[in-house]
C-alpha positions as CSV (number, residue, x, y, z in Angstrom):
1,X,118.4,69.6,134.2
2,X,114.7,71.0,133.7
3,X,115.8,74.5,134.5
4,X,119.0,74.3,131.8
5,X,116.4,73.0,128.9
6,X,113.9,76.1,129.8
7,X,116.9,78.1,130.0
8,X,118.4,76.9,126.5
9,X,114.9,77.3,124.7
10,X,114.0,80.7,126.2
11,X,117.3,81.8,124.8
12,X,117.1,80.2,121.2
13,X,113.6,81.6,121.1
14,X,115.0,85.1,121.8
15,X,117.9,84.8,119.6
16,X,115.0,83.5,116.6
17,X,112.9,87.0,117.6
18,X,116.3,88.9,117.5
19,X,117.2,87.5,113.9
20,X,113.9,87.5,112.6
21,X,113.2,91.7,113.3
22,X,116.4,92.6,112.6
23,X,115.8,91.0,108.7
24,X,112.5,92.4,108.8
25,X,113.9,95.8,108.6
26,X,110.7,98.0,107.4
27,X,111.1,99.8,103.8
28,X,112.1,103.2,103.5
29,X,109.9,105.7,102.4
30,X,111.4,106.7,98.9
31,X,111.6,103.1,98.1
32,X,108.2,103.0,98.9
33,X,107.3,106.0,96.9
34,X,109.6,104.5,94.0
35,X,107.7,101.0,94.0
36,X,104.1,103.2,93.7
37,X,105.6,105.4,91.2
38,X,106.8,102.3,89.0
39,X,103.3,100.7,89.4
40,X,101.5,103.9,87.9
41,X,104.0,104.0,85.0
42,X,103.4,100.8,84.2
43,X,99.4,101.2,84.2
44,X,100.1,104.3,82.3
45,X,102.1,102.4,79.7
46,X,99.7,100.0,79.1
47,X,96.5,102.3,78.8
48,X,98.8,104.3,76.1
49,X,99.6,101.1,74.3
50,X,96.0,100.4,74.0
51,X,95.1,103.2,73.1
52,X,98.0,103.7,70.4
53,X,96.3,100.1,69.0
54,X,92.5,101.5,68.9
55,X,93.8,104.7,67.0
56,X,96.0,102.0,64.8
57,X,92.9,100.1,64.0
58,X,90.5,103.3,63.7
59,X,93.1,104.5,61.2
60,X,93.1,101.0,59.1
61,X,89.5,101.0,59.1
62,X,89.7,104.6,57.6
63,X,92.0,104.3,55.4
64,X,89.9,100.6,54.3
65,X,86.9,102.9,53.7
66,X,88.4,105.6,51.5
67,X,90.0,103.3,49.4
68,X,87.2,101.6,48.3
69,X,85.4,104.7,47.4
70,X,87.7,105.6,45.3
């Protein structure tokens, strides 16, 4: 009876290892690629839309001053 439970338990264990690496299947290199490539647009997008608002705001504050003056 002991050896069947050790026997039964060695086997789920293996079976649990078996499923577990086989749905930890490792990424492949252009998705990899893709996912660093989509990180660095995204930085990218938002140092331009920053950007795009401090030349919105220099531009206001020009056109603010010119105004005036005249």
């Amino acid at each position: 009876m002991k050896k069947s439970t050790i026997y039964s338990l060695l086997g789920c264990l293996l079976y649990a290892m078996i499923i577990t690496s086989c749905s930890s299947e490792p990424k492949e290199p252009e998705v990899t690629e893709m996912e660093v490539t989509q990180d660095s647009l995204k930085q990218t997008d938002k140092k331009v839309s920053e950007d795009i608002e401090k030349i919105k705001k220099s531009m206001k504050d020009l056109d603010d001053k010119f105004e005036t003056k005249n």
